[in-house]
N, C-alpha and C positions, 0 to 999 in steps of 0.2 A: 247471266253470262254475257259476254263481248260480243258484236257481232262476228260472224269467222270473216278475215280477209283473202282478197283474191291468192288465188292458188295456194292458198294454207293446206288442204290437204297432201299438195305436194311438195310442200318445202319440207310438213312435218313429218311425208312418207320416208323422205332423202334423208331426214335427220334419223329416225327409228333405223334405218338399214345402216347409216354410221354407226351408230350405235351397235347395231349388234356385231358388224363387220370387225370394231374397233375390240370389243370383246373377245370373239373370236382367234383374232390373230395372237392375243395377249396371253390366251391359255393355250393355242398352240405350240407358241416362244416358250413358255412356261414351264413345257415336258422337259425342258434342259436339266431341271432345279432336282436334284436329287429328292427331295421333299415331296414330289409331285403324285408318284406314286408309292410313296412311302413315309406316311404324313404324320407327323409327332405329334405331343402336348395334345390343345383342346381337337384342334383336325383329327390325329389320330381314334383319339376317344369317339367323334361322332363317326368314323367309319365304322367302329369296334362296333357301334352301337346300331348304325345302319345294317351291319351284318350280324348281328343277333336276332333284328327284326325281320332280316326277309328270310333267316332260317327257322323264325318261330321260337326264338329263345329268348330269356330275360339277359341281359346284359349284366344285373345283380339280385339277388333275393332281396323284398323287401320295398320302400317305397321309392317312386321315379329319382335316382341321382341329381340329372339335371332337367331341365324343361324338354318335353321329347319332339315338339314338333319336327325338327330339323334332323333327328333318326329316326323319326317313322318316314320323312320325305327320302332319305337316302335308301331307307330296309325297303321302300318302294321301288325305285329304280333300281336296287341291286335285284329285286325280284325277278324285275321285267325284263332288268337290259346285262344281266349277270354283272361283277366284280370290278369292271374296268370304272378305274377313278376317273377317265376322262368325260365320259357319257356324261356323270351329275356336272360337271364344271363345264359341258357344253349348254345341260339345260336350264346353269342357271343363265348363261349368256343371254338366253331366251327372255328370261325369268328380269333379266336384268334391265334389258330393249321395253319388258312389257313397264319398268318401274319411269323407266324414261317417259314412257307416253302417260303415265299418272300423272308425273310432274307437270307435264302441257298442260295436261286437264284441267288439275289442282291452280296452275298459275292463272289460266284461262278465265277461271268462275271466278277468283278470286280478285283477278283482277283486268287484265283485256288480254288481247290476241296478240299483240306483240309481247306482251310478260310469256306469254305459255310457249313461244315458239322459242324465244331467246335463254329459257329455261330447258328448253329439254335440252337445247345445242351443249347449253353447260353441263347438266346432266350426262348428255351422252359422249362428253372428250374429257370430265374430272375424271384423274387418274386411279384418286385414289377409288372412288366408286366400280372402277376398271376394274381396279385390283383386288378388292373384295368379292366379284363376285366373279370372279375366277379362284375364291379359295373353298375348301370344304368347312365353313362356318356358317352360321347360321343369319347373320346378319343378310347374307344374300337373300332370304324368304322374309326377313323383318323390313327390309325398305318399300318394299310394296303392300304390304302386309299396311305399314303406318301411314302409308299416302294413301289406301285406300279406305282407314279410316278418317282421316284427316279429310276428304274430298266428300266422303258421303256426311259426313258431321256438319259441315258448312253446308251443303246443301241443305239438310236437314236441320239447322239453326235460323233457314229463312224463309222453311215452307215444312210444315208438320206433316209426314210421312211417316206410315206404318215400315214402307218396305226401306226408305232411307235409313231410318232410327236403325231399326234391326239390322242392316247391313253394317252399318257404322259400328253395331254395338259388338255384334259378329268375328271383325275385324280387328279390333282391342282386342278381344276375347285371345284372337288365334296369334296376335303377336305376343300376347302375354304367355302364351305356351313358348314362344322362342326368348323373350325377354322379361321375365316377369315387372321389370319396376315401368314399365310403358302401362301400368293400370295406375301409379300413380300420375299420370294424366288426367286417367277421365273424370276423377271426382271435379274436375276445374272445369270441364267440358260441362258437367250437370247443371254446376254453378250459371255456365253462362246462359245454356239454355232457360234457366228459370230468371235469370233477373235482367238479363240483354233481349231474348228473342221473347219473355214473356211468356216462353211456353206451357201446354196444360202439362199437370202434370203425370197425367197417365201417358204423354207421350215419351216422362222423363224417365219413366219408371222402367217400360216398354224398353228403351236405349240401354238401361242398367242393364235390366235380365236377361236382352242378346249379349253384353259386354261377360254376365257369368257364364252362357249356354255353354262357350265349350270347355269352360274349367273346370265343372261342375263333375265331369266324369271322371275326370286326373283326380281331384279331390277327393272322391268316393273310391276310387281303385288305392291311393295312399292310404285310406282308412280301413278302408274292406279288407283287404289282398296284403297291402305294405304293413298294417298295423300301426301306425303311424297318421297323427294329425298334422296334415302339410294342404296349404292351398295348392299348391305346381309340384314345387321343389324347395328341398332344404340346405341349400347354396348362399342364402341370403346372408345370414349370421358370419357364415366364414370369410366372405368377399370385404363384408363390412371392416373384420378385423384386419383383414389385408391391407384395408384401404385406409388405415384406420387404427395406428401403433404406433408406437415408439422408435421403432426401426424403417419405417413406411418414407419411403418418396412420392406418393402419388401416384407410380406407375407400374411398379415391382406387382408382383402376382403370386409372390410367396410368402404364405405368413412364417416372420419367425420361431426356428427351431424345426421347420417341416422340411422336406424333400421336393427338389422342383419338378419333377413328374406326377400325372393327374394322379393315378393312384396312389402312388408315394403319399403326394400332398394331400390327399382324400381321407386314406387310412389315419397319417400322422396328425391333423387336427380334430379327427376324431379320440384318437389315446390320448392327445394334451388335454381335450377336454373334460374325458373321463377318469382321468390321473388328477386335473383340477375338483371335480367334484366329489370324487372316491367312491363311485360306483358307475355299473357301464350307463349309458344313455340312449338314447334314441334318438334318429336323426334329426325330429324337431329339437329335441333337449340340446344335443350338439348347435346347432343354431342359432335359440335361444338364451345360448352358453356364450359365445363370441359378441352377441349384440348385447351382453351386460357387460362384459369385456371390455370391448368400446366402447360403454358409456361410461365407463367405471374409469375408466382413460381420458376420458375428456375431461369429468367432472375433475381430474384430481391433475389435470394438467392443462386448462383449459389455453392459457399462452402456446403451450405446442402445438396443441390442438387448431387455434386459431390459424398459427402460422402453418399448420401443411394445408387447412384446407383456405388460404388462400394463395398457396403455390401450387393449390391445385386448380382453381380459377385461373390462375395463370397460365398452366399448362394446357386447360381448355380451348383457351384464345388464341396458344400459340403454331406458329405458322409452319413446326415442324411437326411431321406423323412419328411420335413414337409408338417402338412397338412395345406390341405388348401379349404374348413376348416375341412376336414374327417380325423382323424388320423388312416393311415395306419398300423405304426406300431403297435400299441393298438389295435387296432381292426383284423388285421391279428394273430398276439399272442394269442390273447385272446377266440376267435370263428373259427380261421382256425389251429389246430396242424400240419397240413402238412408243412407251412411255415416257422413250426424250421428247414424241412430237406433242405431246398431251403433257404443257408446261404450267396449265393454270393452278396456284398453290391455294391454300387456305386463307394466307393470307388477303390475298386480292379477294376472296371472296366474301371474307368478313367483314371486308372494307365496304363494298358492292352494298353487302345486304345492312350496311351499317346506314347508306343513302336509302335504300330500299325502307327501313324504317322510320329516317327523317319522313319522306312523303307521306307517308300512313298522317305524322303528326297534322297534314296540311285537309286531310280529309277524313281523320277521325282510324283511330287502333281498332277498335272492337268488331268492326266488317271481317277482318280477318283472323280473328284472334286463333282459330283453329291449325294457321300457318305458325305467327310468332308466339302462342301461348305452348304448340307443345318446343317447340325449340325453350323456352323459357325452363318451362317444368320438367321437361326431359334433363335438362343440362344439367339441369342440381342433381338430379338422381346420379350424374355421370361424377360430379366432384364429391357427391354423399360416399362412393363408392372407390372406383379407380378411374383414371385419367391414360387415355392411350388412345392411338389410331380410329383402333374398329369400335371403342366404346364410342367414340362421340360418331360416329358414320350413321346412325340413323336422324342427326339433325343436320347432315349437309344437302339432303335433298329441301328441304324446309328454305335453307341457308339459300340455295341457290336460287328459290323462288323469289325470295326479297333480295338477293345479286340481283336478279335480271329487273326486275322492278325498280331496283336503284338505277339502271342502265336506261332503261323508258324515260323517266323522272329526270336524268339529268339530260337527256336528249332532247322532252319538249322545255324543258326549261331554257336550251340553247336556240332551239325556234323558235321560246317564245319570247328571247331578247331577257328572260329575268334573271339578271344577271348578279344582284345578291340571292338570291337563292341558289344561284348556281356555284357561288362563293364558299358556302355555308357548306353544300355539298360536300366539294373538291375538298374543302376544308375537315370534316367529320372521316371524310377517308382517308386521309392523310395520318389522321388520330389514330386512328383504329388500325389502318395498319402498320403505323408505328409500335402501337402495342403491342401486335401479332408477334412483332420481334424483339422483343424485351426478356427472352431467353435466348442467347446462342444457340443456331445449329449444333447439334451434337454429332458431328459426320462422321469424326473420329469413333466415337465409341459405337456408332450405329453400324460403319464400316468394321471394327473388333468384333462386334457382337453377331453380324451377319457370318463373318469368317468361323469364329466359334460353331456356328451350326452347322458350315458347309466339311468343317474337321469331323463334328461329329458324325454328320450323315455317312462321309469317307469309311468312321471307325467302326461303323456299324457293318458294311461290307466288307472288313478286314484290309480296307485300300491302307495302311495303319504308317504306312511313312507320306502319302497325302497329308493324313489327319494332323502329324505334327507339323508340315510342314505349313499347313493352314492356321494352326493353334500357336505356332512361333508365327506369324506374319500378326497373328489378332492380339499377342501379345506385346510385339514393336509399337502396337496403337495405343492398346491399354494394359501398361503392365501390370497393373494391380488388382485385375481379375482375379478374385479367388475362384469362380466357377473355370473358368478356360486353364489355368494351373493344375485344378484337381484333373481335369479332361486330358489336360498332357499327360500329367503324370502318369495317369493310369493305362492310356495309350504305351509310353514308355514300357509301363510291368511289359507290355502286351509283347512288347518286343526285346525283352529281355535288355533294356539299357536300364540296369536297373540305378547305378547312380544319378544320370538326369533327375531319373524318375524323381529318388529321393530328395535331389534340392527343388524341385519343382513344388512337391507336394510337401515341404517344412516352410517352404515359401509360402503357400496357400496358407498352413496353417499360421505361421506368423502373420500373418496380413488376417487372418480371419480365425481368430483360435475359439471360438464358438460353431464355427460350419461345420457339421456333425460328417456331414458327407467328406468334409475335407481330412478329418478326423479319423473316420472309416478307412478309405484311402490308403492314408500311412500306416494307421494299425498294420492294412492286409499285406502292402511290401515290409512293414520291419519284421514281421513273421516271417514272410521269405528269406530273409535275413537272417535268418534267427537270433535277432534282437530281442528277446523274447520281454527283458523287463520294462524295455522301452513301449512294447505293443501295449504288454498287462496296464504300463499307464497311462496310455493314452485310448486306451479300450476302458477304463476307468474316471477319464477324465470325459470321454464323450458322455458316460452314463452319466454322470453328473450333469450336465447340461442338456441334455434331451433323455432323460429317465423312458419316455416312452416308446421308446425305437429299440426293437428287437435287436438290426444291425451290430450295436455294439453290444451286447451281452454276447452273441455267437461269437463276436469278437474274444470275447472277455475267456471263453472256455476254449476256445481254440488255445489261449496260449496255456490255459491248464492242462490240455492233451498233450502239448510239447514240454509241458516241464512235469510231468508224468503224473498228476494231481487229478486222478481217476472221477474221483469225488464230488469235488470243486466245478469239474466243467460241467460232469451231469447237471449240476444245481444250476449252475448258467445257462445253457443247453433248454433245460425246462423252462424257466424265466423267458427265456427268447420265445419260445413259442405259446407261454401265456399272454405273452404282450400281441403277438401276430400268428392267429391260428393258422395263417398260410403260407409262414413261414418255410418252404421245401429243407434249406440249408440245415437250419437247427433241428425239424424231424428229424432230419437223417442224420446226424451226428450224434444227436442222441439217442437213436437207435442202435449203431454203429458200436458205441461205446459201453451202454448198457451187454452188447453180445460179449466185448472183451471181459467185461466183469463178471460174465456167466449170470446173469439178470436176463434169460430168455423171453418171459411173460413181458418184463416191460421192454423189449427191445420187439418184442411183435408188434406192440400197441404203438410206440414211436414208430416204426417204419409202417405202417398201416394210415397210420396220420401223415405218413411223409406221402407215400404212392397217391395220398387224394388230393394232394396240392393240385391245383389245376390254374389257378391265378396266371403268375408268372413261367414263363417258359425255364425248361427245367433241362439242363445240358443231358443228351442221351445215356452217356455215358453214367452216368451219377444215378438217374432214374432206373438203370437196368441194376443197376448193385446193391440198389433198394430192392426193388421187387427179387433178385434171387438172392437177396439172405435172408429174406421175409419168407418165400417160397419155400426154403431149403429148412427152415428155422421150424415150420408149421408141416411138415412133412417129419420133421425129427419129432415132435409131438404128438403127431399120431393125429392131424385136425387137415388131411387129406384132400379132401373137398375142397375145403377152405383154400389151400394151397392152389388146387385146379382152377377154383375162381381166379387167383387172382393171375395165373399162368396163364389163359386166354387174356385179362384184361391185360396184362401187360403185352403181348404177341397184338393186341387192336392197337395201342400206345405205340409200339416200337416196330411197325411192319418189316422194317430194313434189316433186325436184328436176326442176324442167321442162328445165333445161342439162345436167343429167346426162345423161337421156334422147337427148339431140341430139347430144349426143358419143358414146354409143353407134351411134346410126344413122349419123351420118358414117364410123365404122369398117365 
């Protein structure tokens, strides 16, 4: 390590309190954002999942979803400090301050006192680092998590240590609970140990089996408890096909033919896979299913292939954050002002750490390789996959260490008068961040896209003339959104305009006559209509193009109920809910209609199946008409009891329900 310089302690105590202050204020600004405390997509999910864990519940039967460190950290603090979403985004503040003073450290051993100090500074004013760890994602517990394998690794590459090794190995271990492909790392770590630092190899062994310790139990509870053979999670397979199709730009997050909500998206590449193979699967089989997918795609198109994944090398490099799907820039601008004074972009920094690795070349790579090798190997994992903001955020702490190290480098190289090398420098960053910018900013659509969420967050609290007037301002930008059309539209039913509605959403479908959701949509206003033959065909055209989505079958019987085809819908109706056991909508409609046809037995059994939906939230109204014809139905039967069970459990369900209550007492 360096020697420390005068008053390092307190330049780097000044820098750690920026840091955390800069944090701080940024999640304060932050409460504006509708989103804050009501957080969608992957945020939403790990609250769901933090609040399963601190109430002692599975969040799903079966083996772990996705990697749980990052909701066992939240089902901890909801434990301790109750429900409020601000508490965990103050303690990653904390969390975040402690990842800043890794980076000193990390820059420190790796290379002198002035790298470690000009590194945290960067560390603790990059924005986007701000920004992440003010959100509910898990990448906040994975940057320190990998600097503090990355710093006990290098230690331990230059001095063979039981308690380094293990630490180091530890560290992997616990960020591959938040990231699984951060293990493709270490096998390059082993390599270097054994043929760079020469080491024995019981000390390489030792670094392995702290890197398995804590996966070891997630892998036995999948097998045990899940039934299911998965190392972490079985996420891998789908992400790959994401990243990884015919349809794919590199940064989209939905595979086609699925739904862009996590569960939507969850459920629907599970039915496309088990509709592809023709019997159900299990979550590894599902997995395992998508990564033949994508090879089966490449092999048979390997020019396409080639060309997304080097516009996805592209997109790594380049100097704009996209989101994915959160837009950082938009929503930092827009609810955070502190993040005008915090200007430094990617670009400059790619630049920085681009000089940062000239000097390596003037005194030898391999001293450090534990900084630029995981940047190296991490990357690919990040173009192997998807390309976006928060994917590549675990190598800008890395990044920033060979920035500030290009900054030393070109400073003594100006005291020291050498002035081609300092040529060669200036020149290499010039390169490089020319390259950074060899995609235009996409400000307009990042601007559209940000808008689109802040309409929907609106149409979620019924704010519903905000929402359009949000969703017309994000379509002035981009009007060929078919996602923000279908969102007007539907907005539109909400409020009874219903022709907008209709050009909005034939608009969507024209511009996308594959988006099932957009397809959906207009079935459910030309029903309103009673368009009926126009719904039946395009409730028929959706099944055709996504066979696996209950959606449109319900679709599909609904119009058979209105054009009085008793029959017909039942057989839809049931279809719907073999596709999606939790289906609520098509239980009860085939419950519903089985009673008109005087089919009592099977309308007990469908609304029985409908009252255990518990998934998706289930409007009250709807859920009370179930339980009392089910109630009423099994009471005419003579199956009494039966009835009383489920009269209390619907009076636990519906506390507010004053006819609930009165149906209980009359039992």
């Amino acid at each position: 390590m360096s020697p420390t310089l005068p008053r390092e302690g307190s330049i780097l105590a000044f820098l750690l309190l920026l840091a955390l202050t800069v944090r701080v204020v940024f999640v304060l600004q932050m409460r504006a954002s509708p989103y804050f405390d009501h957080p969608a997509l992957d945020q939403g999910f790990y609250v769901e999942a933090g609040r399963a864990v601190a109430t002692g519940q599975e969040i799903r039967p079966g083996p772990i979803v996705r990697p749980p460190l990052y909701g066992w950290w939240l089902g901890l603090i909801f434990r301790i400090f109750g429900e409020s979403l601000l508490v965990p985004r103050l303690l990653q503040c904390l969390v975040g301050t402690i990842a800043v003073w890794l980076v000193h450290r990390l820059a420190k051993v790796a290379f002198c006192a002035w790298t470690g100090l000009l590194a945290a500074l960067l560390a603790a004013t990059y924005w986007v680092l701000v920004y992440y760890d003010g959100e509910l994602l898990r990448e906040s517990l994975l940057n320190p998590l990998n600097l503090c394998g990355a710093l006990w690794t290098l230690e331990f590459s230059r001095k063979s240590s039981w308690v380094k090794g293990t630490a180091a190995g530890l560290a992997w271990g616990l960020a591959a609970l938040l990231r699984p492909q951060v293990l493709a790392v270490v096998p390059f770590f082993l390599l270097y140990f054994r043929f760079y630092s020469r080491m024995n190899l019981r000390y390489i062994l030792g670094y392995a089996a702290a890197v398995a310790a804590p996966i070891l139990p997630i892998t036995t509870y999948n097998w045990v408890v899940g039934g299911d053979r998965l190392l972490i999670s079985a996420e891998g397979g789908q992400a790959l096909w994401i990243g990884n199709n015919p349809q794919s730009d590199g940064t989209g997050q939905v595979a086609p033919g699925t739904r862009g909500d996590f569960w939507g998206g969850y459920e629907d590449t599970r039915a496309l896979a088990e509709l592809e193979e023709g019997h159900p699967l299990r979550p590894s089989e599902v997995s395992s299913h998508y990564v033949w997918k994508t090879w089966t795609w490449i092999s048979q198109q390997p020019m396409a292939a080639t060309r997304l994944l080097l516009q996805k090398l592209r997109l790594l490099w380049t100097d704009w954050e996209f989101g994915s799907p959160e837009e950082p820039y938009f929503f930092a601008s827009r609810f955070a002002p502190i993040t005008s004074w915090l200007p430094l972009g990617f670009g400059i920094i790619a630049s920085l750490a681009a000089m940062g690795l000239l000097s390596l070349a003037k005194r030898g790579f391999w001293e450090s390789f534990p900084i630029w090798g995981f940047v190296l190997f991490y990357g690919l994992t990040i173009v192997t996959f998807i390309v976006g903001s928060r994917y590549r955020l675990p190598i800008i702490p890395f990044l920033l260490i060979l920035a500030a190290e290009g900054l030393v480098w070109v400073t003594r190289a100006t005291i020291a008068a050498k002035y081609s090398q300092l040529l060669s420098g200036i020149a290499l960053m010039i390169l490089v961040f020319a390259g950074t910018r060899t995609i235009p900013a996409p400000r307009d659509h990042s601007v559209a896209h940000g808008l689109t969420w802040l309409g929907i967050a609106e149409d979620r609290v019924e704010h519903r003339d905000n929402a359009v007037a949000l969703f017309t301002q994000s379509l002035a930008l981009s009007p060929s959104s078919c996602d923000t059309l279908v969102y007007l539209g539907v907005t539109l039913v909400a409020l009874n305009r219903l022709d907008d509605a209709r050009r909005n959403l034939e608009r969507a479908v024209q511009l996308c006559p594959d988006d099932v959701q957009a397809l959906d949509a207009l079935t459910d206003l030309l029903l309103k209509i009673d368009r009926i033959k126009e719904a039946r065909a395009l409730s028929e055209r959706s099944i055709k193009v996504a066979p696996h989505l209950a959606r449109s079958r319900y679709n599909l019987g609904r119009t058979f109920v209105v054009s009085g085809q008793a029959y017909q819908a039942v057989a839809a109706f049931q279809a719907a809910v073999a596709i999606d056991p939790e289906y609520f909508n098509a239980a009860y409609a085939l419950g519903m209609i089985d009673l008109d046809l005087g089919h009592k037995e099977d309308a007990i059994h469908a609304l029985s199946q409908a009252v255990a939906r518990r998934r998706d939230a289930v409007q009250p109204g709807f859920l009370f008409s179930a339980y009392s014809a089910l109630i009423d139905n099994l009471v005419q039967i003579g199956r009494r009891e039966e009835a009383l069970k489920y009269a209390r459990e619907m009076v636990t369900r519906l506390p507010a329900n004053v006819e609930a209550r009165h149906i209980l007492e009359r039992l």
